[in-house]
Each structure stands twice: as C-alpha cells, then as structure tokens.
C-alpha positions as CSV (number, residue, x, y, z in Angstrom):
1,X,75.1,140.7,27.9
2,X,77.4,137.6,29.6
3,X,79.0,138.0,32.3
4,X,82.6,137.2,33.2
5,X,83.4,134.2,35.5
6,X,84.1,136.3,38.2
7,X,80.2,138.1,38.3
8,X,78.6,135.0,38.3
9,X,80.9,133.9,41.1
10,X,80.1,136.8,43.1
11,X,76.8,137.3,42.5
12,X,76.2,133.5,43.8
13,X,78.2,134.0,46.6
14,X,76.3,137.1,47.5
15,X,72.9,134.6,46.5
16,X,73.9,132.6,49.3
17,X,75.2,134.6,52.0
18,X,71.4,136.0,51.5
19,X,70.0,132.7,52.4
20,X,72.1,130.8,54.4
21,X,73.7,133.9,56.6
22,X,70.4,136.2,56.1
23,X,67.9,133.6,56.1
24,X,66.0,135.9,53.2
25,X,63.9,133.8,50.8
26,X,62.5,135.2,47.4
27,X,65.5,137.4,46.2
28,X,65.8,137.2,42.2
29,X,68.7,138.5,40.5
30,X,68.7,140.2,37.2
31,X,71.4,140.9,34.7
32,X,71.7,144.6,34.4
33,X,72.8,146.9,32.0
34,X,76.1,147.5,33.4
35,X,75.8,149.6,35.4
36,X,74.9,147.2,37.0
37,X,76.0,144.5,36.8
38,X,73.1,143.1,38.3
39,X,69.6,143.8,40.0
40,X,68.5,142.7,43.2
41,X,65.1,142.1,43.7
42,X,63.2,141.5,47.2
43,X,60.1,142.4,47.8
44,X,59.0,144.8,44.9
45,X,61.8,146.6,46.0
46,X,65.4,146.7,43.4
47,X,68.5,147.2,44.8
48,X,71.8,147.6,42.4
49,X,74.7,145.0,42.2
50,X,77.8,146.1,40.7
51,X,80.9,143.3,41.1
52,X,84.5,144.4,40.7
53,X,88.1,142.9,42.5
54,X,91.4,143.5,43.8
55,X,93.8,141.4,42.6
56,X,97.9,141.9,42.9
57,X,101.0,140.0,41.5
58,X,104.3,139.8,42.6
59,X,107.6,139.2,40.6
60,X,108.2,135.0,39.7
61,X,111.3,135.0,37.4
62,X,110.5,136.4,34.6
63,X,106.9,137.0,34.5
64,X,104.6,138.4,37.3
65,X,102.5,135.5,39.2
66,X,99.4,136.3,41.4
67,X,100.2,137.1,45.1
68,X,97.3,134.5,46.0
69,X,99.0,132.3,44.2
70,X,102.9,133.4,45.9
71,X,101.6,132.5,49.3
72,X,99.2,129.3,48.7
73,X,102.8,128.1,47.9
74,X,104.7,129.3,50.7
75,X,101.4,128.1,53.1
76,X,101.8,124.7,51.6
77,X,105.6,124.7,51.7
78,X,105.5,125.9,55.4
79,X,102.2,122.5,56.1
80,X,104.7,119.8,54.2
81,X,107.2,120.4,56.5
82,X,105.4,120.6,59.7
83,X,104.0,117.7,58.8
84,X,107.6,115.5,58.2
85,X,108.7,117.1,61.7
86,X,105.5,115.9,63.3
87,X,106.1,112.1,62.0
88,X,109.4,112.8,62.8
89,X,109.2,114.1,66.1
90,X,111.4,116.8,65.9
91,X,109.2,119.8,65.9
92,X,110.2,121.6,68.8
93,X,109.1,125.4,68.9
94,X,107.7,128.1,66.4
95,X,109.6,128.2,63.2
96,X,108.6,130.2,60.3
97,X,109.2,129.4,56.4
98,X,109.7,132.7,54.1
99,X,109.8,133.9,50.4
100,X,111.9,136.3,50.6
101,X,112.9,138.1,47.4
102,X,110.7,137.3,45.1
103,X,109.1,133.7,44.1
104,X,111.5,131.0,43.8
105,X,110.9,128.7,41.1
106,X,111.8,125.4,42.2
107,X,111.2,121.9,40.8
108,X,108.7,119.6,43.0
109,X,109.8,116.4,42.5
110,X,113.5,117.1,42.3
111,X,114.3,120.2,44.5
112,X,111.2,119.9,47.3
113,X,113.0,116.9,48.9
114,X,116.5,118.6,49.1
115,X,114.1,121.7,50.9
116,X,112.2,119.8,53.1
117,X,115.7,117.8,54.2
118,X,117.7,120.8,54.5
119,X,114.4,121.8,56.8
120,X,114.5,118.7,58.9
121,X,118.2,119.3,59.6
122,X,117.4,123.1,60.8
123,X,115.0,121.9,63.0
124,X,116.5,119.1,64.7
125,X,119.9,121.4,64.7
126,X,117.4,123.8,66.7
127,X,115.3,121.9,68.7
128,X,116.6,122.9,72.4
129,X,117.2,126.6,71.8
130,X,114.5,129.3,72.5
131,X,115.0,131.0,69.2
132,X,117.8,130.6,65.7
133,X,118.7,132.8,63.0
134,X,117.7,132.5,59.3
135,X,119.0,129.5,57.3
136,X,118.9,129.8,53.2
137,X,117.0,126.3,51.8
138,X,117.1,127.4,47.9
139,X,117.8,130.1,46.0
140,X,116.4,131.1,42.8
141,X,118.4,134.3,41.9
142,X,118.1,137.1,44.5
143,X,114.6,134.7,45.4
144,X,115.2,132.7,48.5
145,X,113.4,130.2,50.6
146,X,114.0,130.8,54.2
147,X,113.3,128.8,57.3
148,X,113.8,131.1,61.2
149,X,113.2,129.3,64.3
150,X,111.1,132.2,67.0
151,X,110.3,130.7,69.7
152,X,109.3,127.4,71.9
153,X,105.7,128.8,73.1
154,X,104.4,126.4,70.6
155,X,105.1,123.6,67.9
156,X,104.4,125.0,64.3
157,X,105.5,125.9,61.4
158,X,104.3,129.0,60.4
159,X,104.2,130.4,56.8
160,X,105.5,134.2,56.6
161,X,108.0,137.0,58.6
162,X,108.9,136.4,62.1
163,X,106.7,138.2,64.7
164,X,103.8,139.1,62.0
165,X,100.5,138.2,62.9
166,X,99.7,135.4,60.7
167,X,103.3,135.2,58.9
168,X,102.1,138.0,56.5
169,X,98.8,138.2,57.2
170,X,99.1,142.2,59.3
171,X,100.6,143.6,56.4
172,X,99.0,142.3,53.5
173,X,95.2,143.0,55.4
174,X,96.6,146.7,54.9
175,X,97.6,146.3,51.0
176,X,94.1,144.3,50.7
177,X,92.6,147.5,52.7
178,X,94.6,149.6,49.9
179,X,93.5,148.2,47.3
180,X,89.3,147.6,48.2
181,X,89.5,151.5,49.2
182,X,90.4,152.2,45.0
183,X,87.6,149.8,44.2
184,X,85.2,151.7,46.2
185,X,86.2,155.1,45.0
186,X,86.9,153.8,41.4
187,X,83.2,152.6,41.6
188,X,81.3,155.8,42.9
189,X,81.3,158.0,39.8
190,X,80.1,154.6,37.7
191,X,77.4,154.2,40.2
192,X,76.6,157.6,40.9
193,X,73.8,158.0,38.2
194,X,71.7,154.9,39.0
195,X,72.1,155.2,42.6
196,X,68.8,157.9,42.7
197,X,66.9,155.5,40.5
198,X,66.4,152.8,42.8
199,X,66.6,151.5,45.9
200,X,70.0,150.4,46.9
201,X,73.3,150.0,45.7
202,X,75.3,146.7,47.2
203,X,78.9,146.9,45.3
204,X,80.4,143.1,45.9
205,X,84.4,143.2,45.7
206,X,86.0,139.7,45.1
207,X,89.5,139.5,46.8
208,X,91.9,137.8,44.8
209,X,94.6,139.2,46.6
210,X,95.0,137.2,49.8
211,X,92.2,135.9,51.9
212,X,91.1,137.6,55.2
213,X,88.8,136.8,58.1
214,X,86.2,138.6,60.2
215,X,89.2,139.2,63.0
216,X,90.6,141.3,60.4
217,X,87.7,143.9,59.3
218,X,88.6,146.2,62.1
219,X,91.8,146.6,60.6
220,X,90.7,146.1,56.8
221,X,88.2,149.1,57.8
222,X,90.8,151.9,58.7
223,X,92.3,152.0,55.3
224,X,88.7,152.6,53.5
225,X,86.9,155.7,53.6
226,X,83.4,155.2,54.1
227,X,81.0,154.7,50.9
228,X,79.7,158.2,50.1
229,X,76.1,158.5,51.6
230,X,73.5,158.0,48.7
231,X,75.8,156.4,46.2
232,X,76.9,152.9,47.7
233,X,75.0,151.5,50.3
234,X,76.5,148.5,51.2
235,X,80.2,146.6,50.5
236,X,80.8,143.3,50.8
237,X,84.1,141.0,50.6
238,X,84.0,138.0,48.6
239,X,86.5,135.4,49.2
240,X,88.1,132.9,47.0
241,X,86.1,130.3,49.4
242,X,82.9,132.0,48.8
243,X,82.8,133.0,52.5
244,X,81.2,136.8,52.1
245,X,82.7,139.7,54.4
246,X,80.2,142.9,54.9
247,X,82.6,146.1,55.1
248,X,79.9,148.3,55.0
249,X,76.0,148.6,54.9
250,X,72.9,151.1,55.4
251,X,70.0,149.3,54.3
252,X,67.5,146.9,56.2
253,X,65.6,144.9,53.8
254,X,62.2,143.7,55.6
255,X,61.5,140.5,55.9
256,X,57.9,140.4,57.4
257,X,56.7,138.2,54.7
258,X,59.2,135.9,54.7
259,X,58.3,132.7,56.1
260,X,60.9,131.2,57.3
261,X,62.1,134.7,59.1
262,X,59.7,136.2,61.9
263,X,61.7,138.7,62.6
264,X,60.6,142.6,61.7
265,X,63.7,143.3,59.8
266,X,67.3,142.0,58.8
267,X,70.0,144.4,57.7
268,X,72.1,143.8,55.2
C-alpha cells in the first residue's frame, strides 16, 4: 500500500527525532496494514505507528485558504515592515500588524507598497506616544489589514491582536489543543484492536494548523484528555519544520545494546 505525502513526512520526522533527539540506533520501520500505518521495530520488540493531522482554514474571498497559510502572510507582512522602519529608523515602540476579518487579498507588486507606506506613515505619525489606536492599511471587503501601536517597552513589529502572547499565538495553541484532542479520540476505536497485539502504540499527529513550541505544551496539554491506558501509548507533535513535540508517552524502549547509548533506558 503507498502512503500519502504526509505519512512519509511524519514517519521521517519521527525517524529522526529517534536518532538525533533519542540517540536510538537500529529502529526499522515497516509499512503496515493500516492500521497501522506503520510498524516500529527496536529490538525484537514492534511498536504501532498510526499518522493523522489537524489542519483548519479560514475564509480568503471566495474560497477557504489554510490558517497556516493566513498567518505565514500576516508574519511576513508584519517582518517587511519592521524591516523598512529599521532602515528607516523610525521604529519606535511595539506595533502590531492584524488580519482582521477574514484574508485580504491584495496584489504584491501593486498594493504591498501602498501598505507598507501607509505603514511607515503610522509609525513615524506614532513614534513619541506610549501607545495609538488602530489605523485601516487595505481593505478587501469586510477583510482588513490593520496596524495598532501598544507600547514603547520594545522596538517590533509584531504579527497578530494587541496584548496576545505571540500576536495570536495564546488562542490558536487552544484551537490546535482542540483539534489534536479529536485526533486522539478519533484515533482510539481505530487503534483499539491492534493495541493488545503488540507492544506499543505511538500515534504521530502532523500540525498543519499553526506551529507551536515546547513553551506551549503546558498549555496545548489542558485541552487533551489523556490517551486511554492500553490503547495509545505515546503522542507526538509534528511540525511543518520537522521539529517533533511529545504530548504524551508511557513506554521506555531499552537501549542497553545500543552502542552509541550507555544509558539503561530512554523513554520515549
């Protein structure tokens, strides 16, 4: 059976988080029958892999785009202009650049320059004063692009809401939270019947939602219920980057015959 693009790229990720995070040497994966997706094997032991995501869209005109993809633009937005008021030398104080509304389709090479001017002009209008209200920089419909000036603690250009962590990162760590918690629970009663027939089950969720950190797993952990005992042993995050996040785990694989790893045990 192939696999989808999105197996292979988590089941490599996983691959390497083994070896370069783990240090575990002599893991094999093999394509499974779905469930799993795949099967682990380490030490004449055979753990199950089962791959699924979380992935979201939000309104762009008249289609639905991917989230991800909704804030790599306002991220990138929100660097441009930091970086014209840096060579500028007008940045002066926290200012944060906002989709509000929906995603505003705008034109790169014609209406970017009118945006990052209109920008410019907020900023130097702004400079002195602690904090400013909202100013519109294009509308697409009820879409808007918005630039808010918070504070002079520091010299930024943030992308996001005014006084959330991250621009948007607090709020959207809780719909990512959401949205693995499904996965997991979505995943049990598939997993349920191989789980006694081996000796693990690792379920690897790709986030193509919006990425998060290791700051935010306390938080990403009080929005999922724990894996049920005996069914899924261990979840992991992977990100868009390949960086792999572990949620949740209950096995220790041993490692005393590894070579390059003295040490009695490592948990995964």
């Amino acid at each position: 059976m192939s696999r989808s693009e999105s197996e292979e790229y988590c089941k490599d990720a996983f691959e390497q988080y083994l070896r370069n995070v783990l240090h575990l040497h002599g893991t094999d994966f093999e394509e499974g029958e779905d469930p799993p997706d795949y099967w682990l094997l380490y030490q004449g032991k055979r753990y199950a892999v089962e791959v699924t995501q979380i992935f979201d869209s939000i309104e762009g005109g008249r289609k639905m785009i991917p989230r991800l993809t909704y804030f790599d633009h306002e991220k990138r937005l929100a660097q441009d202009i930091e970086r014209e008021a840096r060579a500028e030398g007008c940045l002066h104080g926290r200012y944060y650049i906002n989709f509000k509304g929906g995603y505003p389709r705008y034109d790169p090479s014609r209406d970017k320059k009118q945006i990052l001017r209109d920008a410019l002009q907020y900023i130097r209008d702004n400079a002195t004063k602690e904090n400013a209200g909202e100013r519109i920089l294009f509308r697409d419909g009820r879409a808007r692009i918005i630039i808010t000036k918070a504070a002079n603690d520091k010299d930024c250009v943030i992308p996001g809401i005014k006084g959330v962590k991250g621009g948007w990162q607090t709020k959207l760590v809780e719909e990512v939270g959401k949205f693995f918690n499904q996965a997991i629970t979505n995943k049990r009663a598939k997993l349920e019947p191989i789980s006694k027939g081996c000796d693990g089950v690792f379920l690897l969720v790709q986030n193509r939602h919006v990425p998060v950190d290791s700051d935010d797993i306390p938080q990403l952990l009080s929005y999922i219920s724990p894996p049920q005992e005996g069914i899924i042993d261990g979840v992991f995050l992977i990100q868009n980057d390949e960086q792999v996040l572990e949620l949740a785990n209950s096995i220790t694989l041993n490692t005393s015959n590894n070579a390059e790893d003295t040490s009695d045990d490592e948990k995964i």
